[in-house]
C-alpha positions in Angstrom: 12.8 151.8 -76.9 13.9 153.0 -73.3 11.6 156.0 -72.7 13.3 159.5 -71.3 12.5 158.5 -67.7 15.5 159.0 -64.9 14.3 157.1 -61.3 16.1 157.8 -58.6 15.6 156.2 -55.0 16.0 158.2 -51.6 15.2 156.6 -48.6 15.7 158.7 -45.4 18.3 156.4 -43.6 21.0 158.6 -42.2 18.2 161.4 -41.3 19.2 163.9 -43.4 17.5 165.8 -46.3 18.9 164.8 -49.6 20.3 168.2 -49.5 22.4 167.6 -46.6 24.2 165.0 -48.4 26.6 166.4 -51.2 27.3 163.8 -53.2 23.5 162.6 -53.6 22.3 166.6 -54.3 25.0 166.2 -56.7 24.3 163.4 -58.2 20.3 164.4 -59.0 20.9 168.2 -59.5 23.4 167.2 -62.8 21.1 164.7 -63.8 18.4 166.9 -64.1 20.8 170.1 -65.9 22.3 166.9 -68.4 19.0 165.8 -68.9 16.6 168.9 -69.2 14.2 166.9 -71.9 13.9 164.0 -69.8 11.2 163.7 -67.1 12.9 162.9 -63.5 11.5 161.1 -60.6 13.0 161.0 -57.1 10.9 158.0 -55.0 10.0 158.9 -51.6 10.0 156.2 -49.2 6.5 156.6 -48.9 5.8 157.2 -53.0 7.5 153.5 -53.4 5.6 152.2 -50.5 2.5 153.0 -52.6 3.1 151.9 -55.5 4.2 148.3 -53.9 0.7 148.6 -52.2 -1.3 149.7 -55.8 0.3 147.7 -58.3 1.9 144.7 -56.5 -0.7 144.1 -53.1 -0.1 140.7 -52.9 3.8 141.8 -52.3 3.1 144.5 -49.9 3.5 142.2 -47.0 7.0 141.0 -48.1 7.9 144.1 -49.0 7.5 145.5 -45.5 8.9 142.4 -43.8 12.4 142.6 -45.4 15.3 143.2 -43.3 16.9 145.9 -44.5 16.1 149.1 -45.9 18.3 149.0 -48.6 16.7 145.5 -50.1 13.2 147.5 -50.0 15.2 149.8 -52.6 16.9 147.1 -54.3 13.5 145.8 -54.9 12.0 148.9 -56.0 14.0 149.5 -58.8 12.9 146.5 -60.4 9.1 147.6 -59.6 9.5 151.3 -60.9 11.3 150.0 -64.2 9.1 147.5 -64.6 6.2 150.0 -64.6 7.5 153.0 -65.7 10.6 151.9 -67.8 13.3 154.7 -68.1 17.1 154.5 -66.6 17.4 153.7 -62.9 20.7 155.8 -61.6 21.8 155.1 -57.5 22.1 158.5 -56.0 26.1 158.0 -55.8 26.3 157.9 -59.7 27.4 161.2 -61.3 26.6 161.6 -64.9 29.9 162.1 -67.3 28.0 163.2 -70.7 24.7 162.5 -72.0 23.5 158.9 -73.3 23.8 158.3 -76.7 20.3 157.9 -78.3 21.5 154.6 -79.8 21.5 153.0 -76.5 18.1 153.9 -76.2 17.5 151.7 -78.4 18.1 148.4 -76.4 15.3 146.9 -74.8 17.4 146.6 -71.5 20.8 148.1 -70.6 23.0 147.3 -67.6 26.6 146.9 -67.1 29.7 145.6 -65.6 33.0 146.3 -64.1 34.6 143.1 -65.4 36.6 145.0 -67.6 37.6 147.3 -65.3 37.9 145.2 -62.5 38.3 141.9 -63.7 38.4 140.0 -60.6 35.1 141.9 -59.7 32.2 139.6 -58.4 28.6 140.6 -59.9 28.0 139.6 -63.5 25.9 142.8 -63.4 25.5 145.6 -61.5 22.3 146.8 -59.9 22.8 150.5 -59.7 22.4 151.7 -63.4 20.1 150.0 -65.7 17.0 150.7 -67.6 14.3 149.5 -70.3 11.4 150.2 -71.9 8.1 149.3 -69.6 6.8 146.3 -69.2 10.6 144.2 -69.8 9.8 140.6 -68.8 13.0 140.2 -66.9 11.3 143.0 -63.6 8.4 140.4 -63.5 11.1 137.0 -63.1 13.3 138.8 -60.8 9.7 139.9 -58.7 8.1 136.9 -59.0 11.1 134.9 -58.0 12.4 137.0 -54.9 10.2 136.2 -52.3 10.6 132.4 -52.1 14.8 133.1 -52.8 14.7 135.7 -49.6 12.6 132.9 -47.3 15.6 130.5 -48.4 18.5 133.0 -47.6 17.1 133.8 -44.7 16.9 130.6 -43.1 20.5 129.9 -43.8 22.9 131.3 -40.5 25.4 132.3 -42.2 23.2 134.9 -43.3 22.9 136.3 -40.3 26.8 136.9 -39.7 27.6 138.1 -43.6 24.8 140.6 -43.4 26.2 142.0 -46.7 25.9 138.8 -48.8 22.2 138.4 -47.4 21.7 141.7 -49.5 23.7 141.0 -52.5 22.4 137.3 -52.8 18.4 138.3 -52.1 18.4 141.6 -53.9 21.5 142.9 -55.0 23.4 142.5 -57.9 24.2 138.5 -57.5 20.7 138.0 -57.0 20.1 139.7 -60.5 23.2 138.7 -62.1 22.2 134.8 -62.0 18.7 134.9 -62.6 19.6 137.5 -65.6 22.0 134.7 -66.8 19.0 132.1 -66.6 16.7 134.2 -68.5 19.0 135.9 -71.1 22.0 133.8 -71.3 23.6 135.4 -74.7 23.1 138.6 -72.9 26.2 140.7 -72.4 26.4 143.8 -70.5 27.1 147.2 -71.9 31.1 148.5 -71.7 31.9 151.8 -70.7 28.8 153.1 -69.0 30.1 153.8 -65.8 33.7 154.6 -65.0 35.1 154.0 -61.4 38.5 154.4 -59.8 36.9 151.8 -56.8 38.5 148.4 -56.3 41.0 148.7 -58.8 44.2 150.5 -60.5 42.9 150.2 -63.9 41.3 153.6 -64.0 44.9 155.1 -64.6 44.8 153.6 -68.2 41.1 154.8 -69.1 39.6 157.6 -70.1 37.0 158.9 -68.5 35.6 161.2 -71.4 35.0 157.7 -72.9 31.8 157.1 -70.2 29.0 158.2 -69.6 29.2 157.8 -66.0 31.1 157.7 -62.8 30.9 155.5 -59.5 31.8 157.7 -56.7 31.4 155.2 -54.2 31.4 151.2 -53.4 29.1 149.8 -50.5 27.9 153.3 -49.4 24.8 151.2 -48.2 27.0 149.2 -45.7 26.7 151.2 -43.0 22.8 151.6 -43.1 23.0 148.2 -41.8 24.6 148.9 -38.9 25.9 151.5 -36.5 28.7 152.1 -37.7 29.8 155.1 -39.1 30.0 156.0 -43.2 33.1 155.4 -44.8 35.3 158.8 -45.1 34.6 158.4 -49.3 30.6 159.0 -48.6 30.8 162.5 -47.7 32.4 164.1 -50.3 32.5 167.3 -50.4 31.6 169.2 -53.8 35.0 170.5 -55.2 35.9 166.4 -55.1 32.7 166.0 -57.1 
């Protein structure tokens, strides 16, 4: 059973305060009214740092050494589940209505937008999903990223599509095929997490039927850069 755990990630990358940014304060403030019963965690830079460096030393070093910040986070939410089990939500996620204690009682949730979006990419997504502790799938995708990311990385295509480099050594196609390898009947969970990104679908859903909603689709691009968030990052509250 998934324990009553909710892990989210904030990395100081834009330097602002959580607070500063309304849909992220949203996003863990309504968690944490939703799920009063639940124990929350919000990971520090420096809290996941340390946990790399106590549970996982022989890690730390890659760890540090990747790229990008957002792969250290992509990274960590296999770590902290893997430890701590619980649901990992990204800080653009804004809860709909409470999970249903039946799926608490998978071993390991996560979901798609296939059949929202079915031209969609990832098998999986990376940005909701949770088990119970100890789920041997956080130890295959750990143990196998290091020597994945030294291969990406020597490739030079990698160092134009800076986005696929993410997506292919920690993101969501990283996890997607190895998840295929090591659970192939597995199929992810439908309406989990509603969206009106990428597609015209939304129009014929309804969102009382999720538990979740998307607010936003590669708000981590621009940490990669200099460029500037996209106008859908800052949204202000009444669009929340």
């Amino acid at each position: 059973m998934i324990p009553k755990i909710i892990h989210q990630i904030y990395f100081d990358l834009r330097g602002k305060d959580i607070s500063q940014i309304e849909l992220f304060d949203t996003s863990s403030k309504r968690l944490q009214k939703m799920y009063p019963d639940w124990k929350y965690i919000l990971w520090s830079e420096k809290m996941c740092e340390n946990l790399v460096s106590d549970k996982l030393p022989g890690h730390y070093e890659f760890y540090k050494s990747m790229k990008y910040d957002i792969q250290r986070i992509d990274y960590m939410r296999f770590v902290i589940l893997k430890f701590y089990g619980g649901i990992y939500i990204d800080l653009d996620i804004i809860p709909i209505k409470p999970l249903s204690d039946s799926i608490l009682n998978f071993p390991f949730i996560s979901y798609s937008f296939k059949d929202i979006i079915p031209k969609h990419n990832e098998f999986v997504q990376n940005d909701l999903m949770g088990s119970h502790v100890g789920f041997k799938l956080w130890d295959y995708l750990i143990d196998c990223l290091p020597g994945n990311y030294k291969q990406k990385a020597s490739m030079e295509i990698y160092d134009v599509r800076k986005a696929r480099f993410v997506l292919y050594t920690t993101g969501p196609r990283y996890m997607g095929k190895l998840l295929k390898k090591l659970m192939p009947k597995y199929t992810p969970l439908k309406n989990l997490v509603y969206t009106k990104w990428k597609n015209g679908n939304w129009k014929n859903l309804n969102r009382k039927d999720f538990y979740f909603e998307n607010y936003v689709s590669g708000g981590w691009l621009d940490t990669m850069s200099n460029n500037k968030p996209s106008k859908t990052f800052y949204l202000k509250k009444t669009e929340l």
